[in-house]
Each structure stands twice: as C-alpha cells, then as structure tokens.
N, CA, C and O atoms as a GROMACS GRO file, in nm:
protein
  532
    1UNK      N    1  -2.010   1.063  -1.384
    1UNK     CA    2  -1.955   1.086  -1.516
    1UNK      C    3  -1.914   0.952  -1.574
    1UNK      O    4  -1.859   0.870  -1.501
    2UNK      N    5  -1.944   0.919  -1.737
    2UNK     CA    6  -1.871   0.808  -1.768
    2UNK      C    7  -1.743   0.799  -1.791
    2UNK      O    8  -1.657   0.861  -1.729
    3UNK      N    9  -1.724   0.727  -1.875
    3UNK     CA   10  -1.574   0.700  -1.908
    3UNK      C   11  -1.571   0.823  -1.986
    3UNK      O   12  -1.676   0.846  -2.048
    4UNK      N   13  -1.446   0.935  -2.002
    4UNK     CA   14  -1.449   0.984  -2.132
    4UNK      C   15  -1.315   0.960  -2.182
    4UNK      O   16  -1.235   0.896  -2.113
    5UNK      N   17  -1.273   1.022  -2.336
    5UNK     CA   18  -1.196   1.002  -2.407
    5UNK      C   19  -1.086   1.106  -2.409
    5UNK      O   20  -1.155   1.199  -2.451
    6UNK      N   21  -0.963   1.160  -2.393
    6UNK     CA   22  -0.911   1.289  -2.423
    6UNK      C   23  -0.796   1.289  -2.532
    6UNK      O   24  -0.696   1.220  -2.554
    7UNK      N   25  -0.862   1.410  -2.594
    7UNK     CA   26  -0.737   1.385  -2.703
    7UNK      C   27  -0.616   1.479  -2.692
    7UNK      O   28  -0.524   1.443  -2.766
    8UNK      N   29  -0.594   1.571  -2.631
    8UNK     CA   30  -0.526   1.648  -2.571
    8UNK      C   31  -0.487   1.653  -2.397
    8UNK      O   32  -0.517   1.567  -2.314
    9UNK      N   33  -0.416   1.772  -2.374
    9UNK     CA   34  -0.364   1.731  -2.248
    9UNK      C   35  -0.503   1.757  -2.141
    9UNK      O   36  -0.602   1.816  -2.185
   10UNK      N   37  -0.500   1.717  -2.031
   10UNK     CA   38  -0.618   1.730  -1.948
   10UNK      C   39  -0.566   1.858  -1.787
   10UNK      O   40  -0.498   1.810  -1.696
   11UNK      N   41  -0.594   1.955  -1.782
   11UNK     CA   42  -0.536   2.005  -1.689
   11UNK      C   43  -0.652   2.046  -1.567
   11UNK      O   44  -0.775   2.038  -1.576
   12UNK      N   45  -0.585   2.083  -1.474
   12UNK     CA   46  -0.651   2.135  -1.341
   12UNK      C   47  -0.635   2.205  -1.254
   12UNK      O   48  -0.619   2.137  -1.153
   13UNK      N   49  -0.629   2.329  -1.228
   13UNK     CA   50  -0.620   2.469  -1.097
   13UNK      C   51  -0.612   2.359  -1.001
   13UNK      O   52  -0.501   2.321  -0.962
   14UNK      N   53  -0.698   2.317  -0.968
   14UNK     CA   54  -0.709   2.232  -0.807
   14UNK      C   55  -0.648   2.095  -0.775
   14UNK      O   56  -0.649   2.056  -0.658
   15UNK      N   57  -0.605   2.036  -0.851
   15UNK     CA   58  -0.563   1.872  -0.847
   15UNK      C   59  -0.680   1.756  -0.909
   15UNK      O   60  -0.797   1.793  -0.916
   16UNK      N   61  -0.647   1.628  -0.948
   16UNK     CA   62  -0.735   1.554  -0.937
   16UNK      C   63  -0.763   1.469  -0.818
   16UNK      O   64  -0.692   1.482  -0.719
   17UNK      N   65  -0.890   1.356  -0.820
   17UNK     CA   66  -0.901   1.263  -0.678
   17UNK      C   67  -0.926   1.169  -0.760
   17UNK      O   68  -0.989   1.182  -0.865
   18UNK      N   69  -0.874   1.060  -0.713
   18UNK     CA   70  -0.937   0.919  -0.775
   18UNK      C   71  -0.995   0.882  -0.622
   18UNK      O   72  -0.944   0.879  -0.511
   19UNK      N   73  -1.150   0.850  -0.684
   19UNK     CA   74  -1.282   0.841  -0.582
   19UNK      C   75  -1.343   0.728  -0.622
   19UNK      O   76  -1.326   0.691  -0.738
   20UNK      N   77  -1.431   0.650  -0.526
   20UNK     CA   78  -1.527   0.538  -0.530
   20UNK      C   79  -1.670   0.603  -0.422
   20UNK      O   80  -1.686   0.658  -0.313
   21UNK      N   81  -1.752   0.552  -0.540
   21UNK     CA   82  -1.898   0.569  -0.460
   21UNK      C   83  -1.968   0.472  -0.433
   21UNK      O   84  -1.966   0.378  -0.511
   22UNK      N   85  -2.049   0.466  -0.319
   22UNK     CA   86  -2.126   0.343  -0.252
   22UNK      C   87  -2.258   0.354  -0.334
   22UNK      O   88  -2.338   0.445  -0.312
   23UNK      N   89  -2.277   0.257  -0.428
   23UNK     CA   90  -2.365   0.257  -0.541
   23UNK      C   91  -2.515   0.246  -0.456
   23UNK      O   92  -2.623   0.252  -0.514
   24UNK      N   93  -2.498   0.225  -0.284
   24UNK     CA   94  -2.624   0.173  -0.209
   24UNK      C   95  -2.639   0.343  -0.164
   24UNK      O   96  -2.728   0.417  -0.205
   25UNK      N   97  -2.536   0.377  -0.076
   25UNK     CA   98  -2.582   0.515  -0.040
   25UNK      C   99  -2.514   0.625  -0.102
   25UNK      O  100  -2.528   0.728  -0.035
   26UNK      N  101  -2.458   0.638  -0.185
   26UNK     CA  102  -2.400   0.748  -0.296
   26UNK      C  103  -2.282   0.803  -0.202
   26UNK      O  104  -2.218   0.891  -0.259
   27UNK      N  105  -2.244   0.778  -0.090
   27UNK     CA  106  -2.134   0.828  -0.048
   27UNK      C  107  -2.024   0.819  -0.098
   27UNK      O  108  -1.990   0.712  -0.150
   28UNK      N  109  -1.918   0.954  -0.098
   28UNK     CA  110  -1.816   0.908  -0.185
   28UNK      C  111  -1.646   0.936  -0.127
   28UNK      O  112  -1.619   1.042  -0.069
   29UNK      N  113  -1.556   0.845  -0.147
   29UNK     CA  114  -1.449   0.770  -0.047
   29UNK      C  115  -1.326   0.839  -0.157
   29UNK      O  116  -1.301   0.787  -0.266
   30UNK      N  117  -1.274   0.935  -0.118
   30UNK     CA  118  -1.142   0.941  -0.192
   30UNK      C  119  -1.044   0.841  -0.157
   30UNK      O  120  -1.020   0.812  -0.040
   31UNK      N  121  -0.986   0.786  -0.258
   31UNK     CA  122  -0.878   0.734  -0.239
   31UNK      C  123  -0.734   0.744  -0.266
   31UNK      O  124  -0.633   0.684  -0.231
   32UNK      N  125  -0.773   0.873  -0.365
   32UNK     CA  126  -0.585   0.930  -0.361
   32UNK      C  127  -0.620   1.040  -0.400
   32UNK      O  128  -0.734   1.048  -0.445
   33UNK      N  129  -0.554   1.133  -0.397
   33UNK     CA  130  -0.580   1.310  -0.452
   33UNK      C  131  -0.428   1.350  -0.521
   33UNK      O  132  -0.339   1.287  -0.463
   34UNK      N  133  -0.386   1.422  -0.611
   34UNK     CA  134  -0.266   1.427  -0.721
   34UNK      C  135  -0.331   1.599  -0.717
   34UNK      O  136  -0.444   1.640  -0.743
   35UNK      N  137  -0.212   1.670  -0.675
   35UNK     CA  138  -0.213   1.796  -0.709
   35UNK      C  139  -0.105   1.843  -0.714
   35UNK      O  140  -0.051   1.837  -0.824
   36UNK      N  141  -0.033   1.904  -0.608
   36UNK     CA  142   0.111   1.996  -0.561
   36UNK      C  143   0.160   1.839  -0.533
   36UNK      O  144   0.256   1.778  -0.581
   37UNK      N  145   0.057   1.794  -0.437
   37UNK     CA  146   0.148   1.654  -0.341
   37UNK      C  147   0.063   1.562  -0.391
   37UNK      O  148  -0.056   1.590  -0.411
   38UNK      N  149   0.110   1.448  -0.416
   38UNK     CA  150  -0.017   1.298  -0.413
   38UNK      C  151   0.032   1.265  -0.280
   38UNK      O  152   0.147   1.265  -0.235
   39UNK      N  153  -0.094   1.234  -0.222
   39UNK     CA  154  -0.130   1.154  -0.124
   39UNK      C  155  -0.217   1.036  -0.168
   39UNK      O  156  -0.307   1.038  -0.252
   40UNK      N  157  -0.164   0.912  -0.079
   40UNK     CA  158  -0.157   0.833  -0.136
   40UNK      C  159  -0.274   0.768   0.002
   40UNK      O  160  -0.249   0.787   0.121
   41UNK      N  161  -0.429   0.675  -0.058
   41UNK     CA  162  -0.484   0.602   0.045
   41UNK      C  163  -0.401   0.521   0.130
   41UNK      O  164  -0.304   0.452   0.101
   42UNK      N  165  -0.468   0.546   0.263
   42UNK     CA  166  -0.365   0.484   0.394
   42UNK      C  167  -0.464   0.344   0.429
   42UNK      O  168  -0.585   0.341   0.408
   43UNK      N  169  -0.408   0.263   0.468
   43UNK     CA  170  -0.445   0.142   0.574
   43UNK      C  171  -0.378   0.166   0.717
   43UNK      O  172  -0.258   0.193   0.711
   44UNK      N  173  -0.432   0.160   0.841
   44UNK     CA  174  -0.408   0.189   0.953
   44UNK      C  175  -0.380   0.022   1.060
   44UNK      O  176  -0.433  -0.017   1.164
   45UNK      N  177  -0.294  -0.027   0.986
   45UNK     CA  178  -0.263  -0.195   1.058
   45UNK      C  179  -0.180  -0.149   1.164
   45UNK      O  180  -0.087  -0.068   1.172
   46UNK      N  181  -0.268  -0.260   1.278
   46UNK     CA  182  -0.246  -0.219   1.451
   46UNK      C  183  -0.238  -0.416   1.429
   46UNK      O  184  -0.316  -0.492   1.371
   47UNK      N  185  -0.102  -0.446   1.507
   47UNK     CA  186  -0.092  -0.624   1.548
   47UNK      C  187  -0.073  -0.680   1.427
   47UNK      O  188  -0.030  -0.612   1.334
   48UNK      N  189  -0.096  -0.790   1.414
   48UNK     CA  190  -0.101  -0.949   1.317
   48UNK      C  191  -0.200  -0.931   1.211
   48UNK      O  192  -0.309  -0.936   1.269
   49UNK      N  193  -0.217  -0.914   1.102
   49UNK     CA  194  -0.298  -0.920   1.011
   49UNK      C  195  -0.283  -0.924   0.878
   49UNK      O  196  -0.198  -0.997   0.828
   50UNK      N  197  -0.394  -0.814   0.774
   50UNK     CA  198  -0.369  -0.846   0.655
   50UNK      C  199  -0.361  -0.701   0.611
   50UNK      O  200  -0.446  -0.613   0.628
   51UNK      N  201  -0.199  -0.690   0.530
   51UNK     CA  202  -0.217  -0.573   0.459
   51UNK      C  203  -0.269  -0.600   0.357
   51UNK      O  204  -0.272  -0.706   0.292
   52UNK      N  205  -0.328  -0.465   0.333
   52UNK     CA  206  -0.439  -0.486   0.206
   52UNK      C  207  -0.390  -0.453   0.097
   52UNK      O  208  -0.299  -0.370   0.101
   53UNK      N  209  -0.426  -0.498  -0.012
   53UNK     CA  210  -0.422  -0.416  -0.144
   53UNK      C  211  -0.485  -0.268  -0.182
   53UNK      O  212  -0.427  -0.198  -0.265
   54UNK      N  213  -0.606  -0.225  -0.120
   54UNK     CA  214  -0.707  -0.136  -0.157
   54UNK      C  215  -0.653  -0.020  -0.149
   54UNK      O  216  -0.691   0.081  -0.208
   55UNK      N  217  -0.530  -0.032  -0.049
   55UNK     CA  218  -0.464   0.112  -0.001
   55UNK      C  219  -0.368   0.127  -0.063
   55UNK      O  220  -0.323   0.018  -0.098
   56UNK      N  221  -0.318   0.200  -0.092
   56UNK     CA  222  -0.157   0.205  -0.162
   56UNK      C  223  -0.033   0.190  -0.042
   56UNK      O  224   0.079   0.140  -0.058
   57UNK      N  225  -0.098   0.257   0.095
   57UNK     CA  226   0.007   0.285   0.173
   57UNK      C  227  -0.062   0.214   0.298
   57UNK      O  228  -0.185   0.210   0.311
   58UNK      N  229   0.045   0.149   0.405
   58UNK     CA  230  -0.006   0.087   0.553
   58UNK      C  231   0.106   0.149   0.590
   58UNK      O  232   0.206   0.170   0.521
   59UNK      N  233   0.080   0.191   0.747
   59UNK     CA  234   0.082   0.289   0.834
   59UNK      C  235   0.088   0.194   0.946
   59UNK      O  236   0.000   0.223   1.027
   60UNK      N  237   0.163   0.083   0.986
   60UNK     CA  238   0.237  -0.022   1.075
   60UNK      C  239   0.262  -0.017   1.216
   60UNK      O  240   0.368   0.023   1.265
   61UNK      N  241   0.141  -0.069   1.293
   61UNK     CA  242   0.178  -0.021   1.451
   61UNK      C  243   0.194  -0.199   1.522
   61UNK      O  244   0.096  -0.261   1.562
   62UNK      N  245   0.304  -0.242   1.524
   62UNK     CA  246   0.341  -0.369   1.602
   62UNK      C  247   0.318  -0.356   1.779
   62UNK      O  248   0.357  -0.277   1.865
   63UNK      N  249   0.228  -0.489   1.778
   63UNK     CA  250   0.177  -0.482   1.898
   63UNK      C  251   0.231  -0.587   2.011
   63UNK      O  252   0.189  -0.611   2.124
   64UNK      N  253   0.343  -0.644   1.933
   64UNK     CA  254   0.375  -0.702   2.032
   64UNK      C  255   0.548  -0.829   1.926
   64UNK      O  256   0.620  -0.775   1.843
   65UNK      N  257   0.563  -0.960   1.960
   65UNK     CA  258   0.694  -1.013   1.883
   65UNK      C  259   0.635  -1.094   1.755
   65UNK      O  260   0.539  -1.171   1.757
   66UNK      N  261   0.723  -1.055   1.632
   66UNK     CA  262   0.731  -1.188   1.545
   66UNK      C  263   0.495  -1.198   1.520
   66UNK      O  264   0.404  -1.277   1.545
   67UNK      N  265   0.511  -1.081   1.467
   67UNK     CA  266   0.340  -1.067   1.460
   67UNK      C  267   0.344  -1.090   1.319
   67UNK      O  268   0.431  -1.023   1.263
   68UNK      N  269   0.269  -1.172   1.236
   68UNK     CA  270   0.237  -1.204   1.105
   68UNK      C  271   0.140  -1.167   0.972
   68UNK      O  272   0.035  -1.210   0.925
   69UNK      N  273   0.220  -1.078   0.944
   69UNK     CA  274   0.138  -1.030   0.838
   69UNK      C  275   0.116  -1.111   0.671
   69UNK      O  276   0.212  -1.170   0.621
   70UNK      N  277  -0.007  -1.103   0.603
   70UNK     CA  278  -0.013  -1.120   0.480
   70UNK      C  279   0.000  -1.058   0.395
   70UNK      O  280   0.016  -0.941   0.432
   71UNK      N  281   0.003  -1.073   0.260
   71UNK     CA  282  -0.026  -0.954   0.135
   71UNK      C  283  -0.042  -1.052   0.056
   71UNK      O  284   0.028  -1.152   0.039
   72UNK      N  285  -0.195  -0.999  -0.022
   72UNK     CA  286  -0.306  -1.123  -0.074
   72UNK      C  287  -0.182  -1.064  -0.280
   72UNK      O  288  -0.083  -0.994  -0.297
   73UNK      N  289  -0.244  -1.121  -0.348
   73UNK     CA  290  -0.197  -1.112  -0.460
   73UNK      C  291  -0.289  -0.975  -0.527
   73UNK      O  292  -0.412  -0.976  -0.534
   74UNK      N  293  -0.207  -0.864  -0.572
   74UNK     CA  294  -0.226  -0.726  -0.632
   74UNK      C  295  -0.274  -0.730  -0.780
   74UNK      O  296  -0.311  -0.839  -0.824
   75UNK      N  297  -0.275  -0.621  -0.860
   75UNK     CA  298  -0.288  -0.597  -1.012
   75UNK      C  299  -0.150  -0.571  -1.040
   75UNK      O  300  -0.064  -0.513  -0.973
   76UNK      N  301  -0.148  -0.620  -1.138
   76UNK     CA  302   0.031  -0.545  -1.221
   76UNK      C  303  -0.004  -0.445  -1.249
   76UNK      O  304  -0.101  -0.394  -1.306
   77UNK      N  305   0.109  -0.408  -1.194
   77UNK     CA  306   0.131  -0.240  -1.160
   77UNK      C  307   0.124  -0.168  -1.044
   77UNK      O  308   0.179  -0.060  -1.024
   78UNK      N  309   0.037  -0.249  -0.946
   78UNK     CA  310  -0.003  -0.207  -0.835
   78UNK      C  311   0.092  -0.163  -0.730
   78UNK      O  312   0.135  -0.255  -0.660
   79UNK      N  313   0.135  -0.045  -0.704
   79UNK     CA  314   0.238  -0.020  -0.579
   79UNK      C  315   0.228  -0.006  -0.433
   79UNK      O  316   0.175   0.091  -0.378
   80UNK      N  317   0.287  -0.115  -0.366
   80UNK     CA  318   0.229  -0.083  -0.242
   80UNK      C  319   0.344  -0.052  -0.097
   80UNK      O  320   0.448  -0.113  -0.073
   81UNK      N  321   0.295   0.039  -0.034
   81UNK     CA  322   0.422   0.067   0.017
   81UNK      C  323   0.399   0.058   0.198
   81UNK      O  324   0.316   0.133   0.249
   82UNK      N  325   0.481  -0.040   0.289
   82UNK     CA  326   0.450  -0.012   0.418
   82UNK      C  327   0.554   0.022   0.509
   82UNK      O  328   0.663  -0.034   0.521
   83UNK      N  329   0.507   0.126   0.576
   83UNK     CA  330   0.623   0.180   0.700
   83UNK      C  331   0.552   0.118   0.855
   83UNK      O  332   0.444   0.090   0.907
   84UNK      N  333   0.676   0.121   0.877
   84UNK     CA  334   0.698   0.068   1.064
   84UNK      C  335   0.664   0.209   1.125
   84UNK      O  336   0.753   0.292   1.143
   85UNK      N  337   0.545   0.232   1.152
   85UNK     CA  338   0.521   0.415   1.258
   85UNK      C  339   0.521   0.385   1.384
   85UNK      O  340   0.558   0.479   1.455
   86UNK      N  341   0.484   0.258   1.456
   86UNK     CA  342   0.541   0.269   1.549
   86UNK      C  343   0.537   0.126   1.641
   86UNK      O  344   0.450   0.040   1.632
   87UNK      N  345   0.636   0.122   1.719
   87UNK     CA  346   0.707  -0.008   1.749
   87UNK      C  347   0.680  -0.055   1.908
   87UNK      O  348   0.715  -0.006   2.015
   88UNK      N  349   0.614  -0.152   1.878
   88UNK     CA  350   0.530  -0.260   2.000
   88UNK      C  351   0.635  -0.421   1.986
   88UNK      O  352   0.615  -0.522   2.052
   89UNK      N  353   0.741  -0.401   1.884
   89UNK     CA  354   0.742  -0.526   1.871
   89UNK      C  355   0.844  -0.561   1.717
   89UNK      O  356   0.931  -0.483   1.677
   90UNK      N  357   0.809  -0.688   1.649
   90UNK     CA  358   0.846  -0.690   1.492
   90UNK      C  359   0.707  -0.751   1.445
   90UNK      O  360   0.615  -0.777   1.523
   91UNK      N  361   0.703  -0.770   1.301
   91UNK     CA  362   0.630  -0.824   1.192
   91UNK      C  363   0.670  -0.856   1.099
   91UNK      O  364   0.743  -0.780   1.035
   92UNK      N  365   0.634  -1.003   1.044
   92UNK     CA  366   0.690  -1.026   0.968
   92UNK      C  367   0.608  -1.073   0.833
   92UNK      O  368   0.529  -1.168   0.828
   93UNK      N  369   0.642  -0.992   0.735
   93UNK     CA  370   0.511  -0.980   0.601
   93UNK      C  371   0.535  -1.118   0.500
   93UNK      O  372   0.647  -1.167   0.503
   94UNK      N  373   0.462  -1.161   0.436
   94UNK     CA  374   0.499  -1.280   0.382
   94UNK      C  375   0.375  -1.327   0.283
   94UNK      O  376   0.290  -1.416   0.293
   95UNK      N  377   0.412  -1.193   0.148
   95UNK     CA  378   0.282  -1.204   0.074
   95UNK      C  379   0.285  -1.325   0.026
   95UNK      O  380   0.376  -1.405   0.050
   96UNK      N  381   0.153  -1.353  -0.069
   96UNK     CA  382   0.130  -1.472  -0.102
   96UNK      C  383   0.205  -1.504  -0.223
   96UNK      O  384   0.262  -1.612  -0.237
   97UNK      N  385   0.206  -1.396  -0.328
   97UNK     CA  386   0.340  -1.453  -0.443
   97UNK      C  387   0.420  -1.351  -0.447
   97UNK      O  388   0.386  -1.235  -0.472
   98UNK      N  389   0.530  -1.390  -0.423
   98UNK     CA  390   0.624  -1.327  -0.446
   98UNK      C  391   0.786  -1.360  -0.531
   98UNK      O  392   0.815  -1.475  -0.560
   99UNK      N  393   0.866  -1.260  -0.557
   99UNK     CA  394   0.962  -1.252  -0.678
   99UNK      C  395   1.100  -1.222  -0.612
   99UNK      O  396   1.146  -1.111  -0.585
  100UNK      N  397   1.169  -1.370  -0.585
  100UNK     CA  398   1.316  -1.317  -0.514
  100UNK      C  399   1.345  -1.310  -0.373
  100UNK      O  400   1.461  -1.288  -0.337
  101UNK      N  401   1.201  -1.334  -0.247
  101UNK     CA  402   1.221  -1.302  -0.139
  101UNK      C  403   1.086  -1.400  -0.074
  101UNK      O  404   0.974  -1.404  -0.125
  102UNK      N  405   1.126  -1.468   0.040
  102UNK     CA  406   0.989  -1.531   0.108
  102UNK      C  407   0.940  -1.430   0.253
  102UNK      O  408   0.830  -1.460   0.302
  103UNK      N  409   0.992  -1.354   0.298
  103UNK     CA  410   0.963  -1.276   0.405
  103UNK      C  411   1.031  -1.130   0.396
  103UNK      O  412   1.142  -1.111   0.347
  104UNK      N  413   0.950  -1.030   0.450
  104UNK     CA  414   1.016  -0.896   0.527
  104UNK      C  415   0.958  -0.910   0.666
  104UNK      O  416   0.848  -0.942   0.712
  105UNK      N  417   1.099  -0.865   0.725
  105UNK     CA  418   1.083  -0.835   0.876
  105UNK      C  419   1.094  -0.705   0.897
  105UNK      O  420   1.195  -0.649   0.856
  106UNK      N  421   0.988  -0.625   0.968
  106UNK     CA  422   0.973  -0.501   1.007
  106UNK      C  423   1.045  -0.472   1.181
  106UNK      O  424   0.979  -0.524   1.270
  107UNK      N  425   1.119  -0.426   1.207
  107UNK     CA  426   1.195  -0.479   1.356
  107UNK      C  427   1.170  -0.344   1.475
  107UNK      O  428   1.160  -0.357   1.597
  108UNK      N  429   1.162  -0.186   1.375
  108UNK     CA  430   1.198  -0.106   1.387
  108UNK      C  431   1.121   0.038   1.335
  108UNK      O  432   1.102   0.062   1.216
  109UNK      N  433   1.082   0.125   1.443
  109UNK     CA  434   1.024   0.273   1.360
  109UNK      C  435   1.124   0.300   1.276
  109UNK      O  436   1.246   0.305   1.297
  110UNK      N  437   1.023   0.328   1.116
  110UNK     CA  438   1.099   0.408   1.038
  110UNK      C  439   1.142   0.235   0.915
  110UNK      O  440   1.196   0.267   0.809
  111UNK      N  441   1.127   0.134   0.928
  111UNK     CA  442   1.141   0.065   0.887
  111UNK      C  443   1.024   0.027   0.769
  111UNK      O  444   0.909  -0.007   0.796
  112UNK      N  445   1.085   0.042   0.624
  112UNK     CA  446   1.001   0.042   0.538
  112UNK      C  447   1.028  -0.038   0.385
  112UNK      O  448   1.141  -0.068   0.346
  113UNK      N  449   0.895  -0.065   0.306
  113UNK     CA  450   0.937  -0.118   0.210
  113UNK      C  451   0.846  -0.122   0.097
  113UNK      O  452   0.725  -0.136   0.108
  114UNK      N  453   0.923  -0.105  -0.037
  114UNK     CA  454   0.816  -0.065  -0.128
  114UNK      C  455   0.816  -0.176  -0.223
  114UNK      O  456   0.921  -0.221  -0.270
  115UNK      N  457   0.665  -0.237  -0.262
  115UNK     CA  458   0.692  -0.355  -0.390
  115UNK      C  459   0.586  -0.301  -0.491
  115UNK      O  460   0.492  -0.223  -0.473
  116UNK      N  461   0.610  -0.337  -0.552
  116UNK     CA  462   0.528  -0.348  -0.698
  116UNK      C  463   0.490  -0.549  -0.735
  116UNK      O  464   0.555  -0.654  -0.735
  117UNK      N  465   0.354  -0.508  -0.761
  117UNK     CA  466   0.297  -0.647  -0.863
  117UNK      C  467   0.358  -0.666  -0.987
  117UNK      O  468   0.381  -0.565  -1.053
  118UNK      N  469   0.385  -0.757  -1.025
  118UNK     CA  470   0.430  -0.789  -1.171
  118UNK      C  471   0.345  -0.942  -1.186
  118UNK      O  472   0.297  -1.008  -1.093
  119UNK      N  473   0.345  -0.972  -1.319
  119UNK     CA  474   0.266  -1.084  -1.371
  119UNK      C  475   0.349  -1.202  -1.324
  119UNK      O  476   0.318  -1.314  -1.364
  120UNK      N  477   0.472  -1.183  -1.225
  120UNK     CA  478   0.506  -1.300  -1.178
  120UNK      C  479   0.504  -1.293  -0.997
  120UNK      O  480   0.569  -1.361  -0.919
  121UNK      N  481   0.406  -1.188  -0.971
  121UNK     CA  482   0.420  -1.176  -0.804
  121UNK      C  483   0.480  -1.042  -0.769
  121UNK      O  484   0.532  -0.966  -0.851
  122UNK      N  485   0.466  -1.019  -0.622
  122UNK     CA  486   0.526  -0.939  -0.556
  122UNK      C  487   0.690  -0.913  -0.594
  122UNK      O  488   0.772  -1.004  -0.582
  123UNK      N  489   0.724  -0.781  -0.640
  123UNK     CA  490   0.852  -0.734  -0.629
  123UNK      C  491   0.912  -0.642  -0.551
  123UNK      O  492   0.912  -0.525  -0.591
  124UNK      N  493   0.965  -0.668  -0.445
  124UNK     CA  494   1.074  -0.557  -0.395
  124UNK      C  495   1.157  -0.447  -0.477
  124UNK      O  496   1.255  -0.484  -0.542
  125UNK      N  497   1.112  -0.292  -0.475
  125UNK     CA  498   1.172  -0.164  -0.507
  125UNK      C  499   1.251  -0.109  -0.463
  125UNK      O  500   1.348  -0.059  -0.519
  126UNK      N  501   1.212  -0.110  -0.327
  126UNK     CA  502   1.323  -0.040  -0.262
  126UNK      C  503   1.245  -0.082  -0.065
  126UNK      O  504   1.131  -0.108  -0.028
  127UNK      N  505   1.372  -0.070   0.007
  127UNK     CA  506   1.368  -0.025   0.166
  127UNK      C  507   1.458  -0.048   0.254
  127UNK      O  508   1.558  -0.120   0.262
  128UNK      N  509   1.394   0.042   0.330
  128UNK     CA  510   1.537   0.076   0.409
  128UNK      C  511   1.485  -0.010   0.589
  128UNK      O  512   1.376  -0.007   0.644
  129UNK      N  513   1.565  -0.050   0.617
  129UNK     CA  514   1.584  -0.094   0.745
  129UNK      C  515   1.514  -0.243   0.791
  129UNK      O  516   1.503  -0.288   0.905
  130UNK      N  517   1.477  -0.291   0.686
  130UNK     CA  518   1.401  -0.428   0.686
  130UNK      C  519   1.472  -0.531   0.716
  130UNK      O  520   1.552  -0.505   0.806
  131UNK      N  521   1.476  -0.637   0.680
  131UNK     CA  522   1.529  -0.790   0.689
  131UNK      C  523   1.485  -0.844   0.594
  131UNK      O  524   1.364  -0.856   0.614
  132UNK      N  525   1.510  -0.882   0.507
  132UNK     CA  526   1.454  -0.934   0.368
  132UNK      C  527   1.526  -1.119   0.389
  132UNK      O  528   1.642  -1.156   0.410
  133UNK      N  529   1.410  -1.191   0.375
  133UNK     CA  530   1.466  -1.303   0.355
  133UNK      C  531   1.431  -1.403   0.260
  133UNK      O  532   1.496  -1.507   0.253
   0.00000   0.00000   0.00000
C-alpha cells in the first residue's frame, strides 16, 4: 500500500502493526503492534555490546562485570527503553550523544531506563534502579 492521506479518524476491530518488508524476499517483520496493548519491538542483548536503535525495547542479560554498552545516535522522538532481565554481572551504557548524563550503570534485575532523542542527544525520562552518572 502507498502512503495514504486521512481526513477523518482511522479506526480498527483488530489493532494496527507497524511492519517492514524485505524488498529481496517479500518477507514481512512486525515491529510493533497497537491494539488493547502496544507491544513494543524487542532487542535480545546477552554481554558487552550495542544497543540498538531499530528496537524500541532491549531485554538486558549481563554476562559477566562492568560489560560496555553503546547507543549509536536515534531520530528525535525516538524512545528507547532498556531493562536489566537478568543478572550475570553490571553494564554500563554510554550512548554516543547525550543530554545531562555520561553513563548508566545497570547493576541489578529489574534495573531500568527510559530516554528519548532530542535534537540535542540522548535524554533521560525516567528509571528506576540505575546509577546515572
């Protein structure tokens, strides 16, 4: 379908999905679904690495001490949110621009934190049980 236009409200029995298709093999990748509940695309980070932008949500399994995470620069507006699910250890996130803060330390299950992009970097929203430094 292309782009369309609506001039009124847009409704739906079933929910919507915001989806991407593989323009090579037509397969197609939900990435969030909005109905009763939004669910929100997951990233599944295991150890030291890079949370992504693509996902809205990372799902945080520390594999061991003081493991180093990135977060590359987002869209304004972009919300991204990561929880500690389960604990091998700490991590410590340290996107590339950010607004007010040079690190979060993740120490702990249940340890989480939500930022938003703005046209001046990463912003901290809200979380609970972090280390913000």
């Amino acid at each position: 379908m292309a782009n369309t236009t609506f001039t009124g409200p847009v409704r739906s029995e079933n929910g919507f999905q915001s989806i991407t298709k593989n323009a090579t093999t037509g397969a197609v990748t939900v990435n969030s679904s909005f109905g009763t509940d939004v669910i929100l695309s997951t990233q599944s980070l295991s150890g030291a690495g890079a949370v992504n932008i693509t996902n809205a949500f990372t799902s945080l399994t520390t594999t061991g001490a003081t493991q180093a995470l990135t977060l590359a620069d987002g869209s304004v507006g972009e919300v991204k949110v990561i929880v500690h699910t389960v604990d091998g250890g700490s991590a410590v996130l340290t996107p590339t621009t950010k607004i007010g803060f040079s690190t979060i330390t993740f120490a702990a299950v249940g340890d989480s934190a939500m930022l938003i992009y703005t046209s001046a970097g990463w912003a901290i929203i809200g979380s609970k049980g972090v280390t913000i430094a």
